[in-house]
C-alpha positions in Angstrom: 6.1 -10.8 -9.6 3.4 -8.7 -8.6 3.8 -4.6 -8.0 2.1 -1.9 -6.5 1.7 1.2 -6.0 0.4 2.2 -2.8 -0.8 5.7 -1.4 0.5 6.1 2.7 -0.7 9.1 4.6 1.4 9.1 8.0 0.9 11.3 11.1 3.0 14.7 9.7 5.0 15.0 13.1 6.0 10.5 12.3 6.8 10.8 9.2 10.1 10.1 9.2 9.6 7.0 11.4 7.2 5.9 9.0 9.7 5.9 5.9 11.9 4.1 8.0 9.6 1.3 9.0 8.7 1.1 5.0 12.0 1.1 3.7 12.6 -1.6 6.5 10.0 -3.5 4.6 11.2 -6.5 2.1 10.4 -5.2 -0.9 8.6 -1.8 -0.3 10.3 1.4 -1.5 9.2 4.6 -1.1 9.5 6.9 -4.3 7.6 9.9 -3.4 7.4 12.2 0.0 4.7 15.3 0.2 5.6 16.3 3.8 3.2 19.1 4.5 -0.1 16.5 3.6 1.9 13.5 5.0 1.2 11.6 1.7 4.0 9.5 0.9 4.1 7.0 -2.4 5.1 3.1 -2.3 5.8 1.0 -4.4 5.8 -2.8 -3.2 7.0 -6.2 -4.9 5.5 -9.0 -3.9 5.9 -12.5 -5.6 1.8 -13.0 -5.7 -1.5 -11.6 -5.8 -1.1 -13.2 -1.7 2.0 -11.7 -0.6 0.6 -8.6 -2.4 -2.1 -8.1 -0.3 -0.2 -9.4 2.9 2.0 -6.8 2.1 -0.6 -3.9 2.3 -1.9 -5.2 5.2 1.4 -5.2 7.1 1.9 -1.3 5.9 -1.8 -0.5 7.1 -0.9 -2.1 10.7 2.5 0.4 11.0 2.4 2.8 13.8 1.8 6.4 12.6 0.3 5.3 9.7 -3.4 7.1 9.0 -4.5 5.2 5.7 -2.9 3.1 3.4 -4.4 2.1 0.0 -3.1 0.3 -3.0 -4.2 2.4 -6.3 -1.9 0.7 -8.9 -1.5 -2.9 -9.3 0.7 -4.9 -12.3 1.1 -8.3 -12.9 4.5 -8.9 -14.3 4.8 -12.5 -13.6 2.2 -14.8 -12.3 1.2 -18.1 -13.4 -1.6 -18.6 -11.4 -5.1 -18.9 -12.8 -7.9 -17.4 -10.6 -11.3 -18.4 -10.7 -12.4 -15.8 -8.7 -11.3 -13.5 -6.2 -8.5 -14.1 -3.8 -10.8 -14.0 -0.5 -8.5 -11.6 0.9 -9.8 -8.8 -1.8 -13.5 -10.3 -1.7 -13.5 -9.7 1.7 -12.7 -6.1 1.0 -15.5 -3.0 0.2 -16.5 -3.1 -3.4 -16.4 1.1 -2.9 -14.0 3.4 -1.8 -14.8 7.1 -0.3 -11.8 9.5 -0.5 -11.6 11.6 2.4 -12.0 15.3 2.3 -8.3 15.8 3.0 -7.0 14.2 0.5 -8.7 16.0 -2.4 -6.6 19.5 -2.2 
């Protein structure tokens, strides 16, 4: 079982529709709200390093949703070896820029 922890910023005024459409989600909670920056805090699990990042894509692609970014990632269970990078996080930037707004 893989988990993360995934930072969501939502339009402020759909916020609420966007914590339903996460907790809708197989396997995606929502542990933290900050309404007045729209930030909320996920936490998914996902039985691979695949489903993982299916998983964040699926959350990006919500309505309402601004950004979405995974910034914790644990490995509980996974027997997999990897001899390189999943293509699906290859294919991604090797950088990340964090916007202005998200540094108060």
């Amino acid at each position: 079982m893989n988990l993360s922890g995934i930072l969501v910023v939502a339009d402020q005024s759909r916020q609420a529709e966007v914590i339903a459409s996460l907790d809708a989600m197989a396997g995606v909670d929502v542990h933290h709200i900050d309404a007045p920056t729209g930030r909320l805090i996920a936490v998914q699990e996902a039985e691979d390093i695949n489903a993982e990042v299916e998983g964040l894509r699926r959350i990006k692609a919500l309505p309402h949703v601004i950004m979405a970014e995974m910034v914790y990632h644990y490995i509980a269970e996974d027997d997999t070896l990897y001899s390189e990078l999943p293509p699906e996080l290859a294919a991604q930037e090797t950088s990340c820029t964090v916007p202005a707004y998200l540094m108060d």
